[in-house]
N, C-alpha and C positions, 0 to 999 in steps of 0.2 A: 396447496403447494404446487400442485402439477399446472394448476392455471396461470399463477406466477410466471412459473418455467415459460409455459407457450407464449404469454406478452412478450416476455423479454427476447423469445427465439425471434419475434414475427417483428419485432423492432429490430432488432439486427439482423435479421434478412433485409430489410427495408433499407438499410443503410451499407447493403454489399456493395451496391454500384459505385458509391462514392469513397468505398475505401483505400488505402495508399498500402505501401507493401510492412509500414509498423502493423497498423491494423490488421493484416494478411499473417503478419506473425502472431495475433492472439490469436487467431482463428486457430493455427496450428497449434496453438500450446493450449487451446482446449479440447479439441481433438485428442492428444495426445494424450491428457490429463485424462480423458472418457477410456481411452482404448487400455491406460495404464489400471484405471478401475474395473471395466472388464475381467482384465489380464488377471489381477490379484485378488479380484473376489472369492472366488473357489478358495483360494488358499488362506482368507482369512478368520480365525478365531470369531465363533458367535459372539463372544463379548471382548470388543476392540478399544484398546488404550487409544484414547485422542487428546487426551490432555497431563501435562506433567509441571511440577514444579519446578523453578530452579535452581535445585538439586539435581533435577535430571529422573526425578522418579514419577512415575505416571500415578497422577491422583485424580483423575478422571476417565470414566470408560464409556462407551455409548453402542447399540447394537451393531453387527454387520455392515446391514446396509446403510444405517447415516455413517459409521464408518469413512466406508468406502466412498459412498456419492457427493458426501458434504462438500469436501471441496471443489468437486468437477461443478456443481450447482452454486455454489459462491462465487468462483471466476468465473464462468458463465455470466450470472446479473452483475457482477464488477464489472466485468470488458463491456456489456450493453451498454452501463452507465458512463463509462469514461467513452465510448465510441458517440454515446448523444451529445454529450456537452457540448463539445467546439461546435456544435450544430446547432445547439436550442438557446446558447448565450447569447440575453441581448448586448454584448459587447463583445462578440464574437469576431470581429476585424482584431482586437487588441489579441484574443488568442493565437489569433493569425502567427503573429509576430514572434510567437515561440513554441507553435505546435509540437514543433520536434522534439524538444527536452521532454514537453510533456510526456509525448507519446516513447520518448525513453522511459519516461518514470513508470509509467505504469506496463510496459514492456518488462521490466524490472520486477516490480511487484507482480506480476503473473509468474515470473519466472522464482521469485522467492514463496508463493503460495504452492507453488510445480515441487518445490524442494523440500518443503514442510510436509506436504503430501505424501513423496517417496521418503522421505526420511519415518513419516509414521506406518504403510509398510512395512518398512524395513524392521524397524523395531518391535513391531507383533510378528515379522518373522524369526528375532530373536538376534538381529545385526542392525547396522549403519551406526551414522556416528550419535555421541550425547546430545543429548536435546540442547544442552544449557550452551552447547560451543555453537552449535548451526543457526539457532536462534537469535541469538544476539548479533553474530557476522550479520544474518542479513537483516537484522530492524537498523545495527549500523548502517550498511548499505543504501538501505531507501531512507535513512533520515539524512546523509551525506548528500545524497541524490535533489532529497527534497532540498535542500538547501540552494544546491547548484539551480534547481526549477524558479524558487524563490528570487535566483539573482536574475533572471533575467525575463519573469512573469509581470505583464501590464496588468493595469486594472479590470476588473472581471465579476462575474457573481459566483464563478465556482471553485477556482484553481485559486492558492495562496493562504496568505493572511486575511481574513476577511472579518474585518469588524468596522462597525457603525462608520469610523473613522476614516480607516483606508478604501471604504467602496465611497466616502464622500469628497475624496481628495486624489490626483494626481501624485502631488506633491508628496505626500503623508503616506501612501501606498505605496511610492518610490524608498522613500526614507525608514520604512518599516523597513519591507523587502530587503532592502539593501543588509541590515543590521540581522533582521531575523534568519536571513539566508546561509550567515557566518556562522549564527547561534547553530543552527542544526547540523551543517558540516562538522564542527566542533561536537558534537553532541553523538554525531554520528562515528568518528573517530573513539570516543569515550566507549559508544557500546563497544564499537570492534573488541576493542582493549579490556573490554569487563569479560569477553566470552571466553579471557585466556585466565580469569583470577577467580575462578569459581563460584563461590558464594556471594560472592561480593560485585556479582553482574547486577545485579538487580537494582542496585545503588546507580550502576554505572547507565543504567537502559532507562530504567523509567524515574528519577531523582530528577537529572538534565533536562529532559524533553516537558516532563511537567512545569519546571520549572522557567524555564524560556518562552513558554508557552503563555505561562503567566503573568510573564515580566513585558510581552511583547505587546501584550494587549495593552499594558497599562504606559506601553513606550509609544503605540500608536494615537495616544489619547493626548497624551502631553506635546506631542508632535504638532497633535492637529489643535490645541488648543494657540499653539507656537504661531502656528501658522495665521489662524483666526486673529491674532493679536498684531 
């Protein structure tokens, strides 16, 4: 595990020089994510709630330390990996073209992993809010988000919709994008709206997104069958 960690630190050392001030913001919100696990270790329960249904009741528990560390060690190798990509894509000019959303999306998703983190804190100290409301605002959020990345993501081998289809077409990658981009805003709206109807988030979070998911693969096929024709 700990060899894991030092690759990933000594790859994102390597890539400090070229970084812009989004990148400059994970850095701080892992930083910050370390010093808030410091902060709260002492105070946490040997055996810490990390996982809960949506109900809101914790039906998964794991010791102290993965506790506490998991997450600073997951956005860690996250932010390495989303910091390599616009670097190691061979169509890395076409990322060019929309660094920024990207690097909002995933600015975003550090900061809802940051929230999930002190929200599980919080509630082995015995406060913050229900799991079932914080949860779905923010998988609403970055599937809203991803959408927005979606409208305006070129062809690529990491970022989007990627199948056989759309990494073999311009065209078909446009016309995915375009259509799947809506789906997810839409879908992202849905969760927000399920974190407020209780039980029935779960319908609303993971129902949608499976589902567009599956319909988008099989709309990039006919597309590019459209197109071949």
């Amino acid at each position: 595990m700990w060899l894991i960690i030092d690759r990933n630190v000594f790859i994102f050392l390597a890539n400090v020089k070229n970084m812009d001030k989004y990148e400059w913001l994970w850095v701080v919100l892992l930083l910050l994510s370390v010093g808030v696990a410091f902060y709260y270790y002492p105070q946490m329960p040997a055996r810490m709630a990390t996982h809960w249904n949506f109900e809101g009741e914790a039906n998964g528990y794991s010791s102290r330390f993965v506790g506490v560390f998991l997450f600073p060690m997951t956005m860690l190798i996250m932010a390495v990996l989303f910091l390599v990509i616009p670097r190691i894509d061979p169509l890395k000019n076409n990322i060019k073209g929309f660094l920024v959303y990207y690097q909002r999306f995933v600015t975003i998703l550090l900061i809802f992993l940051m929230v999930v983190f002190l929200q599980t804190f919080l509630w082995n100290l015995g406060g913050g809010l229900s799991v079932r409301f914080v949860v779905p605002v923010g998988i609403g959020i970055l599937f809203y988000y991803s959408g927005a990345l979606c409208l305006r993501a070129k062809r690529n081998w990491f970022i989007g919709i990627r199948t056989p289809w759309t990494l073999s077409s311009d065209k078909v990658w446009k016309k995915t994008h375009q259509l799947g981009g809506r789906l997810f805003q839409i879908a992202g709206v849905l969760a927000v709206v399920g974190a407020f109807l209780g039980k029935y988030a779960l319908y609303l979070v993971i129902v949608p997104v499976i589902s567009l998911s599956i319909f988008i693969v099989f709309y990039s096929y006919f597309v590019y069958k459209k197109e071949k024709r």
